[in-house]
C-alpha positions as CSV (number, residue, x, y, z in Angstrom):
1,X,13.5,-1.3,13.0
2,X,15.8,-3.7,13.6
3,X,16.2,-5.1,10.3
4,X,17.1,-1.3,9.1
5,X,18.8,-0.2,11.4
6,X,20.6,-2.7,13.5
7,X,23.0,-4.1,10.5
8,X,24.5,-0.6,10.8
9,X,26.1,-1.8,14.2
10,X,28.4,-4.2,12.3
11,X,29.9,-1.3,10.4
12,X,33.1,-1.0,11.2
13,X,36.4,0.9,11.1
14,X,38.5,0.8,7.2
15,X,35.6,-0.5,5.7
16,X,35.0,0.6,2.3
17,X,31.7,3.1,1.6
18,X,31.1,1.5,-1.3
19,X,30.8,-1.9,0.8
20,X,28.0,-0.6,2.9
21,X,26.4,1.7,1.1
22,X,23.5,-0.4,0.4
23,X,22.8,-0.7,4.3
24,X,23.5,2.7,4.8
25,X,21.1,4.0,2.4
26,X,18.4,1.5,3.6
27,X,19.0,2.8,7.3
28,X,18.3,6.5,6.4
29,X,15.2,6.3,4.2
30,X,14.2,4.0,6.9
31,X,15.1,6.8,9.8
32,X,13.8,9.4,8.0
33,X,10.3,8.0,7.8
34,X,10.4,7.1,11.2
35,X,11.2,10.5,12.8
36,X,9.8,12.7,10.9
37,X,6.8,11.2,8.2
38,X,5.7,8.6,10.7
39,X,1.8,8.6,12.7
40,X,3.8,7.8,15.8
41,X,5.1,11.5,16.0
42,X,8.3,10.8,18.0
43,X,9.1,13.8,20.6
44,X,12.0,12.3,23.3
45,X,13.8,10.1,20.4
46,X,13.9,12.3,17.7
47,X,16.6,14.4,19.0
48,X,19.1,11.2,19.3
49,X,17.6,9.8,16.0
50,X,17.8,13.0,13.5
51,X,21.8,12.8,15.3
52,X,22.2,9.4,14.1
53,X,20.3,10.3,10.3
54,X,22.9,13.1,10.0
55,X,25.7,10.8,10.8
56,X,24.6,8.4,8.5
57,X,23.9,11.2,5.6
58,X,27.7,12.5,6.3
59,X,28.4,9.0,4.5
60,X,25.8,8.2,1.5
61,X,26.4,11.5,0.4
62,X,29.4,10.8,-1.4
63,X,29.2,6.9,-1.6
64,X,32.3,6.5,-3.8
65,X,34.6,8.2,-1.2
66,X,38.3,6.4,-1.7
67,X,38.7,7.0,1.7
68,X,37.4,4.2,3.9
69,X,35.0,4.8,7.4
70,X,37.3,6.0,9.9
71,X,37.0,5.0,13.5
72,X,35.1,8.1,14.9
73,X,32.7,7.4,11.9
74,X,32.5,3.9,13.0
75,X,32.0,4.4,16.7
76,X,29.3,7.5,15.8
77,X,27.3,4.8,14.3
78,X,27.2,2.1,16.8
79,X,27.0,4.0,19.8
80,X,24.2,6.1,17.7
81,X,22.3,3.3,17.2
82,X,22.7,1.8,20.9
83,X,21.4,5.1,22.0
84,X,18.5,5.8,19.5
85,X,17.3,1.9,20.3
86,X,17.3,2.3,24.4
87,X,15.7,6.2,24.1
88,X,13.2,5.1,21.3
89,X,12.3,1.7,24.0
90,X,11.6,3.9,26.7
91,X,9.3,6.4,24.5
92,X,7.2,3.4,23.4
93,X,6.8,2.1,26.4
94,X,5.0,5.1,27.5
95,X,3.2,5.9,24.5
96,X,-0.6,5.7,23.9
97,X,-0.6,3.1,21.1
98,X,-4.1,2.0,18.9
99,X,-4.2,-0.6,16.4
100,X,-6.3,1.2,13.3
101,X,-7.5,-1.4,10.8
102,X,-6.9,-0.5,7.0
103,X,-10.1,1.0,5.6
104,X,-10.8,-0.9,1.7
105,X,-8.2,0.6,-0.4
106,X,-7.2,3.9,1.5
107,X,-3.6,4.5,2.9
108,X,-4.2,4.4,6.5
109,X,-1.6,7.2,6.9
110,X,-3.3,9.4,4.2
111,X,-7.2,8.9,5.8
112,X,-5.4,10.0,9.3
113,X,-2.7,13.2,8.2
114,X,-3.6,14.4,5.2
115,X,-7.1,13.3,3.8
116,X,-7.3,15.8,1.0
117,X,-4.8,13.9,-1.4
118,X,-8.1,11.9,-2.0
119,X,-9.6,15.4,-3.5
120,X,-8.3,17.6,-6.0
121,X,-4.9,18.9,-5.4
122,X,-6.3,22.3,-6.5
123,X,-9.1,22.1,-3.8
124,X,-7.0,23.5,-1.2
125,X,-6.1,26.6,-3.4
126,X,-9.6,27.3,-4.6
127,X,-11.8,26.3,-1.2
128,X,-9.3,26.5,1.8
129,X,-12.3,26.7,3.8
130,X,-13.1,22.8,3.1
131,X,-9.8,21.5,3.9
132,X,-10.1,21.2,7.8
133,X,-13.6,19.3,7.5
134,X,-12.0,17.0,5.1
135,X,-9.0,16.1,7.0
136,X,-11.4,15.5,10.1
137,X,-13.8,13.5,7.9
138,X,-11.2,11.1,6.3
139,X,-9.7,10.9,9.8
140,X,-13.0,9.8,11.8
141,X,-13.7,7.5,8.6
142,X,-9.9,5.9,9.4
143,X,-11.5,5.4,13.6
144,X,-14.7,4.0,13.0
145,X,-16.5,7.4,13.8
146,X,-18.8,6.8,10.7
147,X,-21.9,9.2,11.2
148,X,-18.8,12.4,12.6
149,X,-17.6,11.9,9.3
150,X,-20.5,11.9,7.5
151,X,-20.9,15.6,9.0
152,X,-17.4,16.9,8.6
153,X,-17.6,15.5,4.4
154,X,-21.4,17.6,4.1
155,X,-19.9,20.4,5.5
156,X,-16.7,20.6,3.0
157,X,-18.8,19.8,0.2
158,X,-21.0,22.7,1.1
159,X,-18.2,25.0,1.5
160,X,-17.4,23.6,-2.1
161,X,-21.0,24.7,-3.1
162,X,-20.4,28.0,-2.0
163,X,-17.6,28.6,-4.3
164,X,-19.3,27.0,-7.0
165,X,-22.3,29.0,-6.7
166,X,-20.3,32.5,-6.5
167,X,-18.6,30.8,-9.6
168,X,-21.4,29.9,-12.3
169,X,-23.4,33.0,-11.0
170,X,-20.6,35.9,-11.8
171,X,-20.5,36.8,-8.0
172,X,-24.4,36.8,-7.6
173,X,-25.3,37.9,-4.0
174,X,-25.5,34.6,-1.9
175,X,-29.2,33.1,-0.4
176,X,-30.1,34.8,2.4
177,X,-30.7,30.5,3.6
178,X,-27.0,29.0,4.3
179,X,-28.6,25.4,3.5
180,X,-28.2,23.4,0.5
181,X,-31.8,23.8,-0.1
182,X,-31.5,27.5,-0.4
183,X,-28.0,27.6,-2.6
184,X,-30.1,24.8,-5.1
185,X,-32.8,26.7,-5.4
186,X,-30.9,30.1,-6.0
187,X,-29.2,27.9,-9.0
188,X,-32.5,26.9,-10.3
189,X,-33.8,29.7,-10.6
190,X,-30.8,31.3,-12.2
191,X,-30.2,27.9,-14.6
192,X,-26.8,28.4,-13.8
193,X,-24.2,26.0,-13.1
194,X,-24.1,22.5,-14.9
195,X,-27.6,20.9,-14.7
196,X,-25.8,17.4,-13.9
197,X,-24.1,18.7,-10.6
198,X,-27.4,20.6,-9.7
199,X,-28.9,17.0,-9.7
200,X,-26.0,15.4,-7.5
201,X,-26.1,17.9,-4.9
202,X,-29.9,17.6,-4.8
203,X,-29.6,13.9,-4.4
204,X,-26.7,14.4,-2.0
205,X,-29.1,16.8,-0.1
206,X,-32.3,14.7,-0.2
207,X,-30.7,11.0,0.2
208,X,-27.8,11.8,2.6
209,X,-27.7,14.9,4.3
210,X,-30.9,15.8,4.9
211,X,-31.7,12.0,6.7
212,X,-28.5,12.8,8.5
213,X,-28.9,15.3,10.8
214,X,-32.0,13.6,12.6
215,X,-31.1,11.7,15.8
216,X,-32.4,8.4,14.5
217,X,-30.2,8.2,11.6
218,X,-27.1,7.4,11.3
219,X,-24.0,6.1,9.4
220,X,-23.6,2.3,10.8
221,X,-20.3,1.2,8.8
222,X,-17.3,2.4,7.1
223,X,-18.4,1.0,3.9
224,X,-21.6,3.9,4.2
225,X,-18.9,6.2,5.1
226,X,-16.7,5.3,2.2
227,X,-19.9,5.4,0.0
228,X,-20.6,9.1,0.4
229,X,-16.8,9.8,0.3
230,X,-16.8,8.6,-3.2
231,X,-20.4,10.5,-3.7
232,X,-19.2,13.7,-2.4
233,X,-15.3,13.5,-4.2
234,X,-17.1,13.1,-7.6
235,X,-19.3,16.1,-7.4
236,X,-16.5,18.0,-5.9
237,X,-14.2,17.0,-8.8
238,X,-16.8,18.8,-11.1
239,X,-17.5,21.9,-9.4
240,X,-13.9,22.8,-9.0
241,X,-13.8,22.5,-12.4
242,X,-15.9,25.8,-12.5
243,X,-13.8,27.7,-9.9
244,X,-11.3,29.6,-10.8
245,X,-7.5,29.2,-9.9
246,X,-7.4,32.3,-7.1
247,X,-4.5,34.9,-8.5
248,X,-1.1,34.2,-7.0
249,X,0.6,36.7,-4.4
């Protein structure tokens, strides 16, 4: 923070825009992502901070203004700085704070707030009902709660299969059974649906789901979790395939 933000106390009055833009402009995208995209989810700084974004934001938008910062513009600037810093201290200091370790390749931020940018971005249009599973299941995966996520990604890919199935069977009533087993079956014996996703579900349902839900099993490490992340995102990315794009309101 202080590398963004605190060069913005040496702006001062009859300075040229043009001379600071560069700092200015780093200070706001910097602000911006700390007050209102950030995981710390500020609550008794942002007030003082989205004060000091719109002051700053008064200045980049036109950043070949002849006339130079004027001394309220100056002062609004230090002073907002000053106080963001000493407000922003205090709310850290009583904040609970956890050190989350980056998981392989996956955005930290993304497995935590918003897990289904690793699906689909039709999947939240077309199975609604899968979205809150996924977001916990990328989010346990992100805290080390590897067998919680192995639940909450089954379930969304089941709600996927439920779709899928009304899909590739022209609205066929649904199995009386709500399990996997029974939705597999009802596709066999219809040979609908694509026999290549019939066979990953089944192998979903034999090799991870199934073991799952007995006490004695488990999933031990992220890298299982991750494993049937990447199991359960390919299938899904085929049966949406098959759903059709819900009519628009």
């Amino acid at each position: 923070m202080g590398y963004f933000l605190h060069p913005l106390t040496d702006i001062q009055a009859n300075q040229k825009i043009s001379d600071v833009i560069s700092t200015l402009f780093l200070a706001e995208n910097y602000l911006d992502g700390l007050i209102n995209k950030s995981v710390f989810q500020l609550k008794t700084s942002w007030h003082c901070g989205n004060k000091l974004l719109e002051t700053i934001k008064r200045l980049t938008i036109v950043p070949d203004r002849p006339e130079p910062i004027d001394y309220v513009e100056a002062y609004n600037i230090s002073s907002g700085v000053t106080e963001f810093e000493h407000v922003l201290n205090a709310e850290l200091g009583t904040m609970n704070m956890y050190l989350v370790s980056k998981k392989r390749g996956y955005d930290t931020t993304d497995l935590i707030l918003q897990g289904t940018v690793l699906f689909p971005e039709d999947l939240p249009s077309k199975v609604p009902e899968a979205v809150p599973d996924i977001q916990e299941g990328t989010r346990c995966i992100a805290f080390e709660l590897h067998t919680a996520a192995g639940f909450h990604l089954h379930r969304a890919n089941e709600s996927v299969l439920h779709r899928y199935y009304d899909a590739v069977t022209n609205g066929a009533t649904r199995p009386t059974g709500r399990s996997m087993g029974d939705y597999l079956k009802a596709l066999q014996d219809a040979n609908a649906g694509d026999v290549k996703v019939r066979s990953a579900l089944r192998d979903l349902k034999d090799l991870h789901r199934n073991p799952l839900i007995h006490p004695e099993d488990s999933l031990e490490s992220a890298d299982e979790a991750i494993a049937l992340l990447g199991s359960i995102h390919s299938v899904v990315v085929h049966m949406l395939k098959a759903i059709p794009t819900p009519p628009t309101t």
